[in-house]
N, C-alpha and C positions, 0 to 999 in steps of 0.2 A: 211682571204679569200679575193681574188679582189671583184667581187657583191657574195653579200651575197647570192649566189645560195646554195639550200638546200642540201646535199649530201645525196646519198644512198646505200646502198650494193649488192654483192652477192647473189646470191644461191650459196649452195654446190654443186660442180661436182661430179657425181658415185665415182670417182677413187680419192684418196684422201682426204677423210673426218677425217681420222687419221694418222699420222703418223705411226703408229702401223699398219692400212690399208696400206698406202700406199707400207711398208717392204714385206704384205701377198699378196696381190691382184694386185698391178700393175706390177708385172711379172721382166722384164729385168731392173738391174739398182738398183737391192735390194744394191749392195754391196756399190755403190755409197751414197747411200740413209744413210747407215750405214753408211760411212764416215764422214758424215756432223752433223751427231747427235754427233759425240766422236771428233769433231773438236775443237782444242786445239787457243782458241785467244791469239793473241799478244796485249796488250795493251802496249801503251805507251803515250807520252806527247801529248796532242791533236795538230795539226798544227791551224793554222789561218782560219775561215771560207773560204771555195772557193765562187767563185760568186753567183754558183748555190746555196748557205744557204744562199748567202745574205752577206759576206765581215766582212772587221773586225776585231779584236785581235782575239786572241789566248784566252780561258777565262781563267779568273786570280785564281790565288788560293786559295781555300777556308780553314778559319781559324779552326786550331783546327782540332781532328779527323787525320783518318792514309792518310796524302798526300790530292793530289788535285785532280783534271781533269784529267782523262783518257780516248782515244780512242783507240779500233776497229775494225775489219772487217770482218764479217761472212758470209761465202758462204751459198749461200742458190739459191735452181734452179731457175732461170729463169723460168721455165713451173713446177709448180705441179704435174701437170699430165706428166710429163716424169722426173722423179727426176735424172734419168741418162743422161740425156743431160745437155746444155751449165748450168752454176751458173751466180749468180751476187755476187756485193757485196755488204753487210748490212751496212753501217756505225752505229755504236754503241760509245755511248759516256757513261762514271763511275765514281761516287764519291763513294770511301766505307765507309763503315760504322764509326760510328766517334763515337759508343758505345764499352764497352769493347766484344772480341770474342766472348764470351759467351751467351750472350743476339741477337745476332746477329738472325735472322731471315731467311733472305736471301734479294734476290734483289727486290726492286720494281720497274715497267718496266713505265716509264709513255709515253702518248701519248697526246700533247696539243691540234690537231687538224687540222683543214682545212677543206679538205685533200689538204695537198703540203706544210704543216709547216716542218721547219729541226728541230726536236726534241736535235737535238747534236747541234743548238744555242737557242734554249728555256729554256733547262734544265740548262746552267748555268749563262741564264739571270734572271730566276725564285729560283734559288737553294738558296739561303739564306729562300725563303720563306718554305720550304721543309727540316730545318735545324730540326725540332723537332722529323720528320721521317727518317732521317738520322741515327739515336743515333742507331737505328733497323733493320736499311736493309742498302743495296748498293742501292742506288740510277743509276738509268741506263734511256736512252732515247737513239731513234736511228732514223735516215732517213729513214721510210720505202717509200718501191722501187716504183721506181720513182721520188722520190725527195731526192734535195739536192744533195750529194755523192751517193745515191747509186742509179745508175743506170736512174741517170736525165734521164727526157722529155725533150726535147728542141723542141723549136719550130721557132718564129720570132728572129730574130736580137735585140739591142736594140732598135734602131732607130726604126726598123718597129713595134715596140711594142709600142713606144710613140704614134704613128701614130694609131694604131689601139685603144689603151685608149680611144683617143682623142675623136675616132667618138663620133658620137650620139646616145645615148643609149636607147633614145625615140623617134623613127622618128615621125615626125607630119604629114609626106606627101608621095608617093610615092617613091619617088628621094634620100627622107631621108632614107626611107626603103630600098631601093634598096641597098645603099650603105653601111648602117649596114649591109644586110646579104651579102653581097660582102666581105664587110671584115671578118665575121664571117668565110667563107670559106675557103678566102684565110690563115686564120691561122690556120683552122682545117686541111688545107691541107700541111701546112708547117711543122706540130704536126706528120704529116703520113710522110712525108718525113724524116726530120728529126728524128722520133723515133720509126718504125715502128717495131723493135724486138721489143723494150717493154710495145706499147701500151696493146696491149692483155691480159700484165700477172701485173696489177697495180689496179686489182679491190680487193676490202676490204676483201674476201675471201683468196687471195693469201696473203696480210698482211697479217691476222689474221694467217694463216700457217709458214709465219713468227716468229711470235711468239712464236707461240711453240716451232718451232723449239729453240729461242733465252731464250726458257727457259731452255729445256734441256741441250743445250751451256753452259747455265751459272750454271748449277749442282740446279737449283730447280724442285723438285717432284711437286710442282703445280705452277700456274702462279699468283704470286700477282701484283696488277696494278692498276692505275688512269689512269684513262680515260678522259678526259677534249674536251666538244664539239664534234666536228666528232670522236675525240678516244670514246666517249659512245657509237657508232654506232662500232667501232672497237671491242669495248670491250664485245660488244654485239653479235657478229657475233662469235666470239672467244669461248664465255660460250655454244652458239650454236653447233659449232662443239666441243666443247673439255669440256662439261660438269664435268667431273669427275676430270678434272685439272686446276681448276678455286679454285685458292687460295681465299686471303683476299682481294675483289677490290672495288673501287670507283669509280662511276661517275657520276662527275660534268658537270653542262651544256648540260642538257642530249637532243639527238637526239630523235624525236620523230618516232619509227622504223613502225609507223603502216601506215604512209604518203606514199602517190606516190610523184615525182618530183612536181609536178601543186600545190598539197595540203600545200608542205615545203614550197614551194616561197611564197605560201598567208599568212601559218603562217608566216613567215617572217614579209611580206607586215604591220600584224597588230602589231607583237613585234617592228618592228622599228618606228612604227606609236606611240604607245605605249609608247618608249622612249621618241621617241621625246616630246610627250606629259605632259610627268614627267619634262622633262630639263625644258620644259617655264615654266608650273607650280613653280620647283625650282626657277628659275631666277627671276621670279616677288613677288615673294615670301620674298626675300631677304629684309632685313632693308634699304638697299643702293638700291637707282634704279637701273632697270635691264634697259639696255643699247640697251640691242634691239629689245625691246617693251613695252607697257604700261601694257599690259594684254598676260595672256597666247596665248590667240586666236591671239592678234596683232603680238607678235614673231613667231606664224608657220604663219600669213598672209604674214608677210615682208619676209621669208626664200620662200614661194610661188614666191611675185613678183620677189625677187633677183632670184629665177634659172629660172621665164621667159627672165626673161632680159637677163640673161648669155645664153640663148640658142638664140637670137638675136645674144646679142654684148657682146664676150667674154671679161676678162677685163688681165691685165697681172699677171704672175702667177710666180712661179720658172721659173725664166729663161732658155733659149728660147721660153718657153710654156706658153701658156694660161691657164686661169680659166676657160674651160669651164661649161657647165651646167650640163655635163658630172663627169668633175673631183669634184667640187665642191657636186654635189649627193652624190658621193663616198665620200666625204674629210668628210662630216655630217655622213654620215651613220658609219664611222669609229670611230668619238669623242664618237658616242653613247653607244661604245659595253663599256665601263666604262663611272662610275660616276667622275673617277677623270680626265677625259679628257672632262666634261663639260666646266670649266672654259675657256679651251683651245678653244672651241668650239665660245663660246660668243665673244673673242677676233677674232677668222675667220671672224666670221659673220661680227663684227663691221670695221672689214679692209674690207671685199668684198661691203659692204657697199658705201666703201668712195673710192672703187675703185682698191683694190690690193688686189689680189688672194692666196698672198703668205702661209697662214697659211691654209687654206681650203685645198691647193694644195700638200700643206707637207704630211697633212693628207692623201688624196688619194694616195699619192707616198707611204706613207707606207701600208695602204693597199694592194696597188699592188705588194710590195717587190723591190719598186724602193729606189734605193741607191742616197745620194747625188750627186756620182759619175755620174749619170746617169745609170747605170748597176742595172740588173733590177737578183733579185733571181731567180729561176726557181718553185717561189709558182705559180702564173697563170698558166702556163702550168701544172702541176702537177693537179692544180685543176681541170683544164678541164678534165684531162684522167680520173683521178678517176673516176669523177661525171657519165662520159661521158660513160665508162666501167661499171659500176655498176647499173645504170640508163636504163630501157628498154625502157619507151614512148621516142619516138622523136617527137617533138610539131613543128610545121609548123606555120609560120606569120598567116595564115587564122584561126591557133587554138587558136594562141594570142589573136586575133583580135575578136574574139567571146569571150574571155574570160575579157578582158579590162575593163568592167563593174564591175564584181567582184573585180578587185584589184583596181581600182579605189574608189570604197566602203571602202575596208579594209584599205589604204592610201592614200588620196588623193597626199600626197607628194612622195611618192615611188612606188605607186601601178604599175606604167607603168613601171618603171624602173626594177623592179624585174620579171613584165610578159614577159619582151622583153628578159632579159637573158633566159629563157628555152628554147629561141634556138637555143643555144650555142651548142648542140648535135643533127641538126638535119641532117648535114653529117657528121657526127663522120664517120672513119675506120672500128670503133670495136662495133658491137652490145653490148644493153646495156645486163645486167644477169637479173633483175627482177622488179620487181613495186616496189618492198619496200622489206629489209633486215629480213630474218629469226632468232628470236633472241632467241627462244623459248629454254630455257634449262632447263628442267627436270632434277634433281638430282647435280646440283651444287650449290658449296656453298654459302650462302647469298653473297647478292654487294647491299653496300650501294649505294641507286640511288637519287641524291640530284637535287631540282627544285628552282631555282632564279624566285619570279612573275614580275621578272620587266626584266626577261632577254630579249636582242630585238632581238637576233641570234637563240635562241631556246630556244622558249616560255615556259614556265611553265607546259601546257597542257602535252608537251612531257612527264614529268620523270613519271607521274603517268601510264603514255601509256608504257614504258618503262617496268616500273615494274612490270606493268600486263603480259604484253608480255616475260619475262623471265621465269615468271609460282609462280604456288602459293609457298611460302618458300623461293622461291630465291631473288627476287624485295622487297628491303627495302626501302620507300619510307620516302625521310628528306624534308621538304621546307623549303625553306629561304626566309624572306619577305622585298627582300631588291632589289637594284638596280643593273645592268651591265652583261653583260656578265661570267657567275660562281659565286662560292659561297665562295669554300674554300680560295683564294686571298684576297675578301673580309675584311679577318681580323677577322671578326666575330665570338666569341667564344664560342659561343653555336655549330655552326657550326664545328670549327675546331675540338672542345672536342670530337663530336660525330666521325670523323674522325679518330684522334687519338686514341678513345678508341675501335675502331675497328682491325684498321689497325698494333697498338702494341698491342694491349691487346688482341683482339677478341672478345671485348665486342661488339655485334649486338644492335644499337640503334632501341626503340621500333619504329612500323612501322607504321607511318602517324606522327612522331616527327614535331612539326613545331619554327624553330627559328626565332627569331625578330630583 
């Protein structure tokens, strides 16, 4: 995600809550509608990422098992709610099954997150990690719309995109203020311009219809799936509308779906607070001095003065840009979402220290979906439509501004940083759909809902809110007591067995399991 702004979903619209509804009840465009369900894909050799996933090779092939990589492209409406009007296209990316026919399962459909990740570059940057669920299903991930291939947002240029990074993402003063939501605008307006057929139809509701639909596509009677970070919010919305075809799923890094927009950013404000808190501890911790502090408290005091400083006197960064106090917020908050990009982390600090920006700044560039090249993916704009589409409050500087106190409590290092983003939507195009996503599914089948306490993107609190919120039978609640953003990556074996003996087996791990 660029700032770690909270996502959120959908309501169901009348017309459309089934595909099955959609064939009886919305009238003109049944035959259309028909079409799309008995739509025959072409796969073939994936190409090279385009800009908008972000650049790249072509991904390489995986050993063993029938073949490699394959993409592609499912029509699916534009509007839901008119299934006989204009289509887009899905990009869908497949590795089959690498166990003998027999054993075969069907497909599992995963979804990493965001919202604005290209799931058709995740999936075969992740895919070795995913080789033991491989042996049992097709592994499958796709661009839902809006990002990536299908059916990009675009918004600013690159250049204007650097420029708008750059601002200040904490004003301290009027002037500062002014000019953050100046620019806030001008890109909200360049979002309209730029992508006006498909802001309207990019809210978590129309994925999730997606999906269905991308199950039927692919010949599976119900939908099995990982959900990872915003895809738990996806995945959620999905069991909602389509309770009765909701295969074997998981999710990891779960969204907590009972939050308004205000409530995710604070959760945020205290997970990344939280992190960070664990790094120092770590790093002083260490047999060998920790390098950039003496005491836990002295490393978040020094990380304190460096971004006063840097919001003074920027220092130099990847070239032609600065470090500001800006990119450096973001370049940290990014080392955090893993434990293994601590190290990497210590190493920024110790250069921003002595004057060069350059590792702090990589980091933010990745965050953003900025390429070496300077070319930038189309996750930022993606993520704004979502959020932006989905999200009903629009927060006003004056709501910030009374709220400031609180997230300053909750981080004294992030807390402003995270309240200033909520007003990223507050001239959006497209009204938002509701306060918080309906997840609520009555008669589908268990999903295991996995909680990291140290995760800093989406806190711990969430999975057990999650699991209540799916209904009593369905929300299987697993913890993991461990560090970073998700659980199953981790490594972790208690974790992954529980996984596995779901997801091949069907075995339902019992419900409050806690791994270490």
């Amino acid at each position: 995600m660029p700032r770690p702004f909270r996502p959120r979903a959908a309501v169901p619209t009348v017309c459309a809550v089934l595909l099955s509804a959609l064939l009886t009840a919305c009238g003109e465009g049944d035959d259309k509608a028909e079409d799309l369900t008995g739509q025959r894909l072409d796969w073939k050799d994936c190409p090279a990422p385009s800009q908008e996933q972000g650049g790249g090779s072509a991904p390489s092939p995986l050993p063993g098992g029938r073949g490699g990589w394959s993409c592609a492209t499912m029509k699916a409406p534009l509007d839901w709610d008119d299934p006989a009007g204009d289509t887009i296209g899905i990009v869908l990316i497949r590795a089959g099954s690498s166990g003998p026919a027999s054993e075969r399962i069907g497909s599992l459909i995963f979804n990493f997150g965001g919202p604005g990740g290209s799931g058709v570059t995740a999936l075969p940057a992740f895919g070795e990690d995913y080789a033991t669920l491989r042996t049992r299903y097709d592994l499958v991930s796709f661009d839902p719309r809006g990002v990536g291939r299908s059916a990009p947002v675009t918004c600013l240029d690159d250049r204007r995109l650097d420029a708008y990074l750059q601002q200040d993402a904490t004003p301290d003063d009027a002037a500062e203020r002014t000019e953050l939501l100046d620019g806030t605008e001008k890109f909200n307006a360049a979002c309209e311009r730029n992508s006006a057929r498909v802001l309207p139809h990019v809210r978590t509701t129309d994925a999730a219809r997606d999906l269905d639909l991308m199950r039927q596509v692919l010949g599976d009677d119900t939908l099995h799936y990982f959900g990872v970070s915003y895809g738990t919010e996806l995945g959620g919305v999905y069991a909602h509308l389509f309770p009765e075809k909701v295969g074997r799923a998981v999710f990891d890094a779960v969204v907590d779906p009972t939050e308004t927009a205000e409530q995710g950013s604070l959760g945020q404000a205290r997970g990344f607070q939280l992190a960070l808190d664990n790094y120092a501890e770590d790093c002083v911790s260490r047999t060998e001095e920790c390098p950039v502090g003496d005491s836990a408290q002295d490393v978040k005091d020094r990380i304190a003065t460096l971004l006063k400083n840097l919001d003074r006197t920027p220092v130099p960064g990847v070239f032609p840009r600065e470090l500001t106090q800006t990119a450096a917020t973001n370049g940290i908050v990014q080392a955090l979402y893993s434990q293994d990009f601590w190290e990497l982390l210590t190493d920024g600090l110790e250069q921003a220290y002595d004057g060069d920006g350059t590792i702090l700044m990589a980091l933010s560039d990745s965050m953003n979906g900025r390429g070496e090249n300077g070319e930038y993916s189309n996750l930022v704009p993606a993520n704004v439509a979502v959020n932006c589409a989905d999200d009903e409050p629009r927060y006003t500087p004056e709501d910030v501004e009374r709220r400031l106190p609180a997230f300053r409590a909750a981080s004294p290092l992030f807390g402003e940083y995270l309240a200033w983003g909520m007003t990223d939507c507050a001239d959006w195009a497209v009204p938002g759909a509701a306060e918080h996503p309906d997840v609520h599914a009555p008669g589908a089948a268990p999903i295991l809902v996995i909680g990291n306490t140290g995760d800093p993107a989406t806190p711990y609190e969430g999975a057990r809110r999650m699991a209540r919120a799916l209904g009593e039978g369905v929300g299987v609640e697993l913890t993991y007591e461990g560090q970073g953003h998700g659980a199953y990556n981790s490594g972790n074996a208690c974790v992954q067995d529980a996984v596995h003996g779901y997801l091949l087996d069907g075995t339902v791990p019992g419900d409050g399991q806690i791994c270490s």
